[in-house]
Wavefront OBJ file of the C-alpha trace (Angstrom):
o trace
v -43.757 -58.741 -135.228
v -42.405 -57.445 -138.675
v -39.177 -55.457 -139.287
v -39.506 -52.855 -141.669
v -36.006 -50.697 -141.660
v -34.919 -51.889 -138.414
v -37.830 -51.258 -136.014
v -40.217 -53.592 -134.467
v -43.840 -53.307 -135.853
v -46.524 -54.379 -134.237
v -48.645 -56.943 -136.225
v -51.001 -54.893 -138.279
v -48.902 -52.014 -138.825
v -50.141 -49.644 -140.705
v -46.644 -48.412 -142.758
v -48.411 -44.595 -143.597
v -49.768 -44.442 -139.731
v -45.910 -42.598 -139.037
v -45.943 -40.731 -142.056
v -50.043 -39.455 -141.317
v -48.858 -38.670 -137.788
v -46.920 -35.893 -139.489
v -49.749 -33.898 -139.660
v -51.661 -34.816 -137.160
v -51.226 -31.789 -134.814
v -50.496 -29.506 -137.771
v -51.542 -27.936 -140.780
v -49.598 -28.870 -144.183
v -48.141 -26.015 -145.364
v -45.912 -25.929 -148.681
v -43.056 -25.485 -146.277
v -43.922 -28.004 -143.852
v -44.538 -30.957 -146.893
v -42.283 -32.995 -148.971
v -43.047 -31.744 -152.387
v -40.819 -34.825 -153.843
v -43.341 -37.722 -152.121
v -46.729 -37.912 -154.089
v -48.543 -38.330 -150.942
v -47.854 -34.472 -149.552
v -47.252 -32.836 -153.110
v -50.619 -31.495 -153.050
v -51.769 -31.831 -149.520
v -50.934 -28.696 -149.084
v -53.702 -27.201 -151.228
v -56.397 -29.275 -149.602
v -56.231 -26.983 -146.678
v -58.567 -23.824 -146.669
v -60.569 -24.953 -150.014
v -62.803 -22.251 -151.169
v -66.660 -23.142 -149.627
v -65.341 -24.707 -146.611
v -65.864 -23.152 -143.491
v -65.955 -24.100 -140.053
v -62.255 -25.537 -140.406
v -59.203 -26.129 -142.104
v -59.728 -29.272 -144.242
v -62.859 -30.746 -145.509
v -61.107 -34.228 -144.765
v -58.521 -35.632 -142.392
v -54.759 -35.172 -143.497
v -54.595 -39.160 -143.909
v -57.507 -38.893 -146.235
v -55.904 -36.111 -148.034
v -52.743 -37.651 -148.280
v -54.276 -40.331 -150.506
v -56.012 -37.852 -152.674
v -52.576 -35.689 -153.007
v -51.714 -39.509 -153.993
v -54.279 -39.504 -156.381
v -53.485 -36.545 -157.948
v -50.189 -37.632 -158.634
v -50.618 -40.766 -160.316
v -53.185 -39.049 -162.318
v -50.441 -36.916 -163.759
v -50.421 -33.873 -162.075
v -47.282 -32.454 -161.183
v -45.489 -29.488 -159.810
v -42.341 -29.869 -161.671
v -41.603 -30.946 -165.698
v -39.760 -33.928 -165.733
v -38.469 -33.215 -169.186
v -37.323 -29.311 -168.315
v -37.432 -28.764 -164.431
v -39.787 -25.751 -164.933
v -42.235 -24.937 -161.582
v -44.408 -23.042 -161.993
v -44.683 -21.053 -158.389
v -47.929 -20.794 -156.808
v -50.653 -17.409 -157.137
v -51.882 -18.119 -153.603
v -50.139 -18.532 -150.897
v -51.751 -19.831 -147.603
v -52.147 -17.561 -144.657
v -52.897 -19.119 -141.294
v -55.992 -17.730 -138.793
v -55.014 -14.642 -137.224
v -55.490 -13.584 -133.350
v -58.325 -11.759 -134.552
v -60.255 -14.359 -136.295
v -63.065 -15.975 -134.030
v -61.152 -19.204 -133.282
v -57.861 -20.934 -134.662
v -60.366 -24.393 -135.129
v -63.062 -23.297 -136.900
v -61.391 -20.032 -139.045
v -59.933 -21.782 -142.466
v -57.603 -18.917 -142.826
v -57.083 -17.707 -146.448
v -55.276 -17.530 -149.637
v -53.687 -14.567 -150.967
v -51.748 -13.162 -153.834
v -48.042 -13.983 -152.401
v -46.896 -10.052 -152.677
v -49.533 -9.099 -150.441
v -48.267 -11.473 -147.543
v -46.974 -9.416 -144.583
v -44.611 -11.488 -142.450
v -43.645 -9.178 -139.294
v -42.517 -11.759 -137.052
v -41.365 -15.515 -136.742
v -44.501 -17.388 -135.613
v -42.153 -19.668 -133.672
v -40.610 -16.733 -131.598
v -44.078 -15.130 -131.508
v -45.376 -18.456 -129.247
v -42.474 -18.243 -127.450
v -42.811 -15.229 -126.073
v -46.078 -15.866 -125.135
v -44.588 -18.887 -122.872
v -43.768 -18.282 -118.908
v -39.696 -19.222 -118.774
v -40.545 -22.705 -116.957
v -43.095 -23.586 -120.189
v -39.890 -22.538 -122.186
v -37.354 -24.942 -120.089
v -40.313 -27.829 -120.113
v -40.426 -27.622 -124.142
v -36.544 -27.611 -124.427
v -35.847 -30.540 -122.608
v -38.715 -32.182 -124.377
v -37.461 -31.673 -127.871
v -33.622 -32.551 -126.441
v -35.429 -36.015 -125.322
v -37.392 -36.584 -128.697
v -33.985 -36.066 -130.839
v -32.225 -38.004 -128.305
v -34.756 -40.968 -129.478
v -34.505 -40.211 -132.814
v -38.260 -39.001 -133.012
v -38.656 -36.323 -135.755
l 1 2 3 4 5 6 7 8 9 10 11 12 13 14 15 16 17 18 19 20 21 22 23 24 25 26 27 28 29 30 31 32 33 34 35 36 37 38 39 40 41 42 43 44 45 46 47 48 49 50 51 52 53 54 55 56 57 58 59 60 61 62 63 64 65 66 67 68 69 70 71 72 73 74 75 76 77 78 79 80 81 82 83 84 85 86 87 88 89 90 91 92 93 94 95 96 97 98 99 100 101 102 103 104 105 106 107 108 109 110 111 112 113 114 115 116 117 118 119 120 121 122 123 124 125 126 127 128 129 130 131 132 133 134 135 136 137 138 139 140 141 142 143 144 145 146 147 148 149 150 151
């Protein structure tokens, strides 16, 4: 076994399987990636692409990942180096809605960011929709994954 910052790792490891699990059960948002690490700088963009329908990404997050890679060390950026200027983004992403047909197959869409209506938190939105024992179940779940340092 190999040690790569202290943890055991089985032999043929892949190093980018922890950081693909990311997004594995979630979409990449601009929120949800690391807009410093070439590999989610742009995945974010690859969700919802104009033409696709019938899901969320054309590709797997992994495979994204490398093309947010590639789109990096091709010179695209979201910040000058020389003079820190970002530009911010004309779209912003809006998940599926309750009304669309279903959460796996509706892309969601991109809209101008003033015309974003956030009433609630999403987060407290699925909680309410969870019984009080589904509630207790999740909070001791998330006190055992921190407890193990999972993230």
């Amino acid at each position: 076994m190999s040690r790569k910052g202290g943890v055991n790792l089985p032999p043929g490891f892949n190093p980018k399987a922890r950081k693909y699990a990311k997004f594995a059960n979630r979409l990449p948002t601009r929120e949800t990636c690391d807009l410093t690490d070439p590999s989610e700088m742009f995945l974010w963009m690859l969700v919802a692409l104009p033409g696709v329908n019938g899901g969320h990404q054309a590709f797997p997050s992994s495979y994204n990942m490398l093309i947010s890679e590639h789109f990096y060390q091709c010179g695209a950026m979201l910040t000058c180096p020389q003079c820190g200027f970002t530009k911010q983004p004309e779209k912003q992403y809006v998940p599926p809605s309750d009304g669309d047909p279903h959460w796996l197959t509706s892309p969601g869409t991109w809209v101008n960011p003033k015309d974003v209506v956030t009433t609630e938190d999403p987060i407290d939105a699925a909680l309410d929709k969870m019984g009080p024992g589904l509630r207790l179940a999740l909070f001791k779940r998330l006190q055992e994954r921190e407890a193990k340092g999972e993230h």
